[in-house]
Structures are given as structure tokens and as C-alpha cells.
C-alpha atoms as a printed R data frame, in Angstrom:
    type eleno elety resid chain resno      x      y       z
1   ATOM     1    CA   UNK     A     1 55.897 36.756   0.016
2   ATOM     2    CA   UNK     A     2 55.326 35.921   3.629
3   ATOM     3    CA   UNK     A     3 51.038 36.176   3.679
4   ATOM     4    CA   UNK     A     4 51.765 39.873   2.056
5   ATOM     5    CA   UNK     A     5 48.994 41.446   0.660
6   ATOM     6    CA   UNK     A     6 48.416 41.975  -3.276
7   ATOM     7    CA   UNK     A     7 46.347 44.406  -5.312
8   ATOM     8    CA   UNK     A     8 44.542 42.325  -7.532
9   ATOM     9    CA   UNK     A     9 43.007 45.202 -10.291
10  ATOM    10    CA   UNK     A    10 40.153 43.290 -12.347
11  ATOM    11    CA   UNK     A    11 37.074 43.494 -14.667
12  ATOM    12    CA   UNK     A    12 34.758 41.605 -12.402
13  ATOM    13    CA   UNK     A    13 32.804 40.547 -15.677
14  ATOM    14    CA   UNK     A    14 35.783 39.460 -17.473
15  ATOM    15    CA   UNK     A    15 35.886 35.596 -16.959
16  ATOM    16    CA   UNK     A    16 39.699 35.190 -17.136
17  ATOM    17    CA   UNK     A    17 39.603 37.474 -13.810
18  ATOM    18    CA   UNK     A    18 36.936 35.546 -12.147
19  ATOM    19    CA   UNK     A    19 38.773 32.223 -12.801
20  ATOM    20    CA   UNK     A    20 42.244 34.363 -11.567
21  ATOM    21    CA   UNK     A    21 40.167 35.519  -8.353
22  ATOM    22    CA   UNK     A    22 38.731 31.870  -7.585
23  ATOM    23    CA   UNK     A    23 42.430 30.780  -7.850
24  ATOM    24    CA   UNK     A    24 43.531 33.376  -5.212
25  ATOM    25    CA   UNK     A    25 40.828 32.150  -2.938
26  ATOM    26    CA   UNK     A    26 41.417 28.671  -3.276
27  ATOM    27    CA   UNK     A    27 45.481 29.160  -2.810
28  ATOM    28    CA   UNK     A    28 45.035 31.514   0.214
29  ATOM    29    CA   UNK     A    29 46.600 34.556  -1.314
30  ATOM    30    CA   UNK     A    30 45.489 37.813   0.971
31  ATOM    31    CA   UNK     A    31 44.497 40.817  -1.492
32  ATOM    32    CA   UNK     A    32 42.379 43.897  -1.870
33  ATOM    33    CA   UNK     A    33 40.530 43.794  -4.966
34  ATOM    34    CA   UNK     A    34 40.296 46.708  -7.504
35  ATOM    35    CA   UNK     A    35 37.755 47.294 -10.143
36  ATOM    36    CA   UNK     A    36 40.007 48.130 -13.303
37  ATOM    37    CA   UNK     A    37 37.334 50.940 -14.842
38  ATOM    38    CA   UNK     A    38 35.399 52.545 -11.380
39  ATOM    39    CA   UNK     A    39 39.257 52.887 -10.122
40  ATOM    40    CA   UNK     A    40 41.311 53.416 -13.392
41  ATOM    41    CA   UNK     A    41 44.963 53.158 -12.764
42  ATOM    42    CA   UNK     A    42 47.277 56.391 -13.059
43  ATOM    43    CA   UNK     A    43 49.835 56.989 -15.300
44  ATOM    44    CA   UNK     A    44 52.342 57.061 -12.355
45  ATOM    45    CA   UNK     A    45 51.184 53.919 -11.212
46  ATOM    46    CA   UNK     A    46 51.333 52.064 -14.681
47  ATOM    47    CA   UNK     A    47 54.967 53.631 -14.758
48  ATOM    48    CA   UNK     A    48 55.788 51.842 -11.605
49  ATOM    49    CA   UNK     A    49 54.132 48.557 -12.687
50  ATOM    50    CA   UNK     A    50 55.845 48.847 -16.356
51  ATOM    51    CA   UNK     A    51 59.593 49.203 -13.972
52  ATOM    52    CA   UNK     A    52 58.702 46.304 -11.597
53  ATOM    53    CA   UNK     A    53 57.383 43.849 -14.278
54  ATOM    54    CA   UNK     A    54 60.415 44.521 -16.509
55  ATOM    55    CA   UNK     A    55 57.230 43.799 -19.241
56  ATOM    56    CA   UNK     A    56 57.399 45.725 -22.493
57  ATOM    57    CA   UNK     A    57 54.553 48.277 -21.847
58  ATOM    58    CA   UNK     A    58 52.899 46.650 -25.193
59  ATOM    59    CA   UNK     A    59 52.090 44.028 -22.610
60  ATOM    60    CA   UNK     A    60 49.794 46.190 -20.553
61  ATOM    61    CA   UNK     A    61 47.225 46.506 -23.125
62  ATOM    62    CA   UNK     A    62 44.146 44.258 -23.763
63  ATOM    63    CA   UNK     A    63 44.431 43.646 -27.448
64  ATOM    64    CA   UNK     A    64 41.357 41.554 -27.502
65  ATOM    65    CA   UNK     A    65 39.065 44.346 -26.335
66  ATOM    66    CA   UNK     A    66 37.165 46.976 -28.380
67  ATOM    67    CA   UNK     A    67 39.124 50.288 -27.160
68  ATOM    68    CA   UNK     A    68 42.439 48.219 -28.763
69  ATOM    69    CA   UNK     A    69 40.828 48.312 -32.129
70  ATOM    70    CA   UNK     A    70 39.045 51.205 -32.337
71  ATOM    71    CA   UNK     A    71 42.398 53.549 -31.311
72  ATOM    72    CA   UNK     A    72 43.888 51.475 -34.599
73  ATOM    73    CA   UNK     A    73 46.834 50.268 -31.515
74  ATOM    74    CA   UNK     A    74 48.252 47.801 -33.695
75  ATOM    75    CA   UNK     A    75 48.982 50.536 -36.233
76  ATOM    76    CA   UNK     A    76 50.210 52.580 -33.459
77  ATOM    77    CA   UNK     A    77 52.932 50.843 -32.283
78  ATOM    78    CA   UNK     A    78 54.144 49.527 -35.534
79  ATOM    79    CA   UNK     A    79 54.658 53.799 -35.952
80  ATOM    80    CA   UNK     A    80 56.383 53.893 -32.939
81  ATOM    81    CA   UNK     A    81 54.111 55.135 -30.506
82  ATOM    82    CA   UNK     A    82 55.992 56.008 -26.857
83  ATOM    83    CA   UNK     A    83 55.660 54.329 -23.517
84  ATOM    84    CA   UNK     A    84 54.614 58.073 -22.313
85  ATOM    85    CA   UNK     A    85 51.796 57.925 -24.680
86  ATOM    86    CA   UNK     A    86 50.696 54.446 -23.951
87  ATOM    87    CA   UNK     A    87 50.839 55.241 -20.355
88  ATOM    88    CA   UNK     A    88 48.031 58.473 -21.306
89  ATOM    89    CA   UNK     A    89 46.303 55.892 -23.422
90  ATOM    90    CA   UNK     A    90 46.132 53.289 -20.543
91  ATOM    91    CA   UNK     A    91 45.154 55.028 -17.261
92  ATOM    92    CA   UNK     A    92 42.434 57.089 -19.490
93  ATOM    93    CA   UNK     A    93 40.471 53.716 -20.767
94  ATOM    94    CA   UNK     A    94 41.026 50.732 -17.623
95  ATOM    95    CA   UNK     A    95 39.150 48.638 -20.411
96  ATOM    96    CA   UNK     A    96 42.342 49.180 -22.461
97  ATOM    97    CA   UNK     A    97 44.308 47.927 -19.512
98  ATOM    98    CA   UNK     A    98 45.396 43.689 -19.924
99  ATOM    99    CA   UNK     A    99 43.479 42.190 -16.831
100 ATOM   100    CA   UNK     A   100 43.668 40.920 -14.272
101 ATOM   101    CA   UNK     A   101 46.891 42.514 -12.637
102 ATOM   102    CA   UNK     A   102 48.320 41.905  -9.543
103 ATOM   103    CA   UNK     A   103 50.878 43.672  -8.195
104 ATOM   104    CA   UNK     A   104 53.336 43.343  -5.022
105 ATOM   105    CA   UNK     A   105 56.151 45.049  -3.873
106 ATOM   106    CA   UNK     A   106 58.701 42.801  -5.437
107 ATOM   107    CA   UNK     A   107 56.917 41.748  -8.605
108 ATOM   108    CA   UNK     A   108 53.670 42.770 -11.302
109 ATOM   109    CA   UNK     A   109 51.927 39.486 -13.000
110 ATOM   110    CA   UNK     A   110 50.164 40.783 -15.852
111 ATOM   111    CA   UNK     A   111 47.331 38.486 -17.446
112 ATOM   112    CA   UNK     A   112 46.620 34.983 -15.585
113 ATOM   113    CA   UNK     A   113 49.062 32.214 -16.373
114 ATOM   114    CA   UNK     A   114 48.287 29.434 -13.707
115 ATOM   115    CA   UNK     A   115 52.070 28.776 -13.701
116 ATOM   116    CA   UNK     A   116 53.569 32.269 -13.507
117 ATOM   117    CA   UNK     A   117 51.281 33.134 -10.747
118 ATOM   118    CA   UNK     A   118 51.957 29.303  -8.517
119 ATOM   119    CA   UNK     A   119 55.833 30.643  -9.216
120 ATOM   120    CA   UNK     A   120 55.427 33.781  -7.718
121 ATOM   121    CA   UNK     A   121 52.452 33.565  -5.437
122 ATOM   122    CA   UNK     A   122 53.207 30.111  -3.736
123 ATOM   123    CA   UNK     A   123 56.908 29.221  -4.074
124 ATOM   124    CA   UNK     A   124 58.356 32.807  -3.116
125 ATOM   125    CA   UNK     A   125 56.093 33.104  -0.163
């Protein structure tokens, strides 16, 4: 990654991304900070995530918030909803959106996993 700078797209209320953005600081990592709902992401950009991540676009959505359970998601993509329409669905509600993200130009991490991120943050730098 060579000191490259991330996006790092969060909740700032959302303790998982607080923990994620302590972790950052303390392992040096350079990146500009987004706040997921003043700065909701676009439909093209969630496209380009969903290709770089090679993530099912299921993963992008926060199926422990409210939004998730009041659009009946669960439901929705046992009927076979399509990644068009989840895109719609996702840049329209950044609460929606699975948080924190952070996205370069060779990879997307979606969610905090202390591991995944040391992988791809540290040891590819």
C-alpha cells in the first residue's frame, strides 16, 4: 500500500467504527474520513466497491440496523431482489450501508475484522 491514502466511510456514533478508527490511528494508516449519512455513497460508487471487494452485494448492508428491518430486506432477497435495486436501496439510506468501509484502489474491507484489515492494511503496504 506504500503510506497510500484510504477512504474510511463511518457512523461516527457507531462503536465498531470508533474502535476501527482508533485502530487506524494506532497502526499509522493515512485516510480521509467520511461520514456514511451527511455524505451518502452513490450508486456508482457502491457499484465500484461491490467489483473491487468481489463481496456479494448482500454484504454491503447493515442487517443489524433499523432501515434493514423495516424495508422487510431479509424477505427481499430471499425473493430475489437485484444488485441494481440494492444499489438504489443503499446509496438512498447510508444507515443501511454495513460500516465502517474502507476502500483503496486495490481492495474494499467491508465491516472491521482486526485480521482482514492487519492483512491488507499492514502486510501489503
Amino acid at each position: 500500500m506504500a503510506n497510500e491514502t484510504v477512504l474510511f466511510v463511518e457512523y461516527p456514533r457507531c462503536s465498531t467504527c470508533r474502535k476501527a478508527k482508533k485502530w487506524l490511528d494506532e497502526h499509522g494508516v493515512l485516510y480521509d474520513d467520511r461520514h456514511i449519512v451527511e455524505q451518502r455513497p452513490t450508486a456508482d460508487e457502491l457499484r465500484a466497491w461491490l467489483q473491487t471487494s468481489e463481496l456479494p452485494v448482500r454484504r454491503f448492508f447493515n442487517t443489524s440496523g433499523k432501515a434493514y428491518r423495516e424495508l422487510g430486506m431479509k424477505d427481499r432477497f430471499a425473493a430475489g431482489i437485484s444488485e441494481e435495486e440494492c444499489l438504489a436501496l443503499l446509496s438512498e439510506d447510508g444507515m443501511l450501508v454495513k460500516r465502517p468501509i474502507v476502500v483503496s484502489d486495490s481492495f474494499v474491507l467491508v465491516g472491521f475484522r482486526e485480521a482482514e484489515w492487519e492483512q491488507r492494511l499492514l502486510n501489503e503496504r
